[in-house]
N, C-alpha and C positions, 0 to 999 in steps of 0.2 A: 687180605683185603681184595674187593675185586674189582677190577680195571677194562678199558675196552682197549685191545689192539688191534689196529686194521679193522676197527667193526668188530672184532672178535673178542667176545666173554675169556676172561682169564684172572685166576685167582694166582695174588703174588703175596711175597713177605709185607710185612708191615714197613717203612723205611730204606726201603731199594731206592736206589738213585735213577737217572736214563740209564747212566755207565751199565751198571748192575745187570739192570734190564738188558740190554743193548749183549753183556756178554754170556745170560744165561738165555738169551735167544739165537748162541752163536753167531753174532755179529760181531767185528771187528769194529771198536769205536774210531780207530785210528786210520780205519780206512775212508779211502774220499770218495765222494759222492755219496753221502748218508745224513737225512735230514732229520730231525724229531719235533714234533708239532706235539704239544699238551694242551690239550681243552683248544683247538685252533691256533695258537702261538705257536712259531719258530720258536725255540728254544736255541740259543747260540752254544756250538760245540764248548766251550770253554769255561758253561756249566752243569755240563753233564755231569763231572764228577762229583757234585756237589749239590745237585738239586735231588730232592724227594719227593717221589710222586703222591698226591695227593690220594685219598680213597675215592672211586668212582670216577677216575681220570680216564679221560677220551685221546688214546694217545696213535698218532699216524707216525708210523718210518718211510721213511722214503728213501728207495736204492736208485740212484740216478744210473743209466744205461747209456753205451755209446750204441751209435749204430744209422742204420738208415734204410 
C-alpha cells in the first residue's frame, strides 16, 4: 500500500503498525523524544503497537533534538 512519510512516497506491507513502521525505518520506538502524527493526529506512544496504518496515510515522525 502506499503512504506518505515526511512528505515522502513510500510503498509498505498491507497491516504494519507505527511500531512496525517505526522499526523497519531503524527507529527505536522506545527511545524518547519521537512523535507520530497520522493524517495530522498525534497518535499516543501507547498505541503504536497496536494501530494500523491506514492506505494512503500522511504520516510525520518527529525526532525532538537538545541543543542550542
Amino acid at each position: 500500500m502506499d503512504i506518505r512519510i515526511n512528505g515522502e512516497p513510500k510503498t509498505v506491507q498491507q497491516g504494519l503498525t507505527v511500531q512496525q513502521l517505526l522499526l523497519d525505518m531503524r527507529i527505536d520506538p522506545s527511545q524518547p523524544g519521537i512523535a507520530v502524527a497520522l493524517d495530522l493526529e498525534v497518535i499516543p506512544r501507547k498505541r503504536w503497537r497496536e494501530l494500523e496504518i491506514p492506505p494512503t496515510s500522511d504520516i510525520e515522525i518527529i525526532h525532538a533534538v537538545q541543543g542550542g
